[in-house]
N, C-alpha and C positions, 0 to 999 in steps of 0.2 A: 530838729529832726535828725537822728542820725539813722544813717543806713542799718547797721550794726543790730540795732533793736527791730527794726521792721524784718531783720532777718532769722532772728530768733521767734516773734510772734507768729511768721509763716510755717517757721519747725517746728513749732509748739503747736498748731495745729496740725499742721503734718501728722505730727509721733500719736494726736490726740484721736483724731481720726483712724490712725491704723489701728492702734490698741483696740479701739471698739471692734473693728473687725476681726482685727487676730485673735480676741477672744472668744470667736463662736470657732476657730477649727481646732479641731482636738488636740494635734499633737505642736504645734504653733504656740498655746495660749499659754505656754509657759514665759511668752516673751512678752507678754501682757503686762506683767510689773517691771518689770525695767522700760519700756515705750514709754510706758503712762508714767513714772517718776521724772522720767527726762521730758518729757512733754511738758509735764506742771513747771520745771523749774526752767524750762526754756520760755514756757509761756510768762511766766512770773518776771524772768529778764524781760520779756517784749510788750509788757504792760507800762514799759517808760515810753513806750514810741506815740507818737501821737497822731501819726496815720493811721497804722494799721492795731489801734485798739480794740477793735474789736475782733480781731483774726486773735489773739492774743487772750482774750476773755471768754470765743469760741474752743481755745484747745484747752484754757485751762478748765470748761465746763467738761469738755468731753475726757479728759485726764483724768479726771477726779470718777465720773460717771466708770470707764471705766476698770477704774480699782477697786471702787467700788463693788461691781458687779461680781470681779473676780474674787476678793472676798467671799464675798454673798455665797459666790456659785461654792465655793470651797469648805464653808462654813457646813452648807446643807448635803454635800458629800460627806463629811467628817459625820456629821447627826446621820444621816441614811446608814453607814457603814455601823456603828454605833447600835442603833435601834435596830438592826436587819438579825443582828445576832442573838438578841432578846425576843424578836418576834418568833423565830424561827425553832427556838424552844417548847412551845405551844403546839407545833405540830407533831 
């Protein structure tokens, strides 16, 4: 057991955790992909610890979740912004 990795599983939860939250305030959620990349790869160190494995496999779930989402969310701005100019033709 080294200290060392149980302390990076708790920061990988940590970063995994905020990210999810920093991603619903508007002008914050830019800081959503850099949290969430250091989250995963902090989690991904902390998955050698054999205490807190599961703190470590919680940040790396929510890491992923939320880049996932930011993604997503960003994807469907691009297609809205997109489609908005075709619709608006028709009127």
């Amino acid at each position: 057991m080294d200290k060392n990795t149980d302390n990076f599983a708790l920061a990988g939860l940590i970063l995994g955790i905020s990210s999810l939250v920093i991603e619903w305030i508007p002008y914050l959620s830019l800081l959503t992909v850099p949290a969430a990349i250091v989250g995963i790869v902090l989690s991904v160190k902390g998955l050698k610890s054999s205490t807190k494995r599961g703190m470590a496999i919680g940040g790396l779930v929510c890491s992923i979740v939320a880049l996932a989402l930011y993604v997503l969310a960003i994807m469907c701005v691009c297609v809205a912004a997109t489609t908005t100019n075709s619709w608006l033709r028709y009127w």
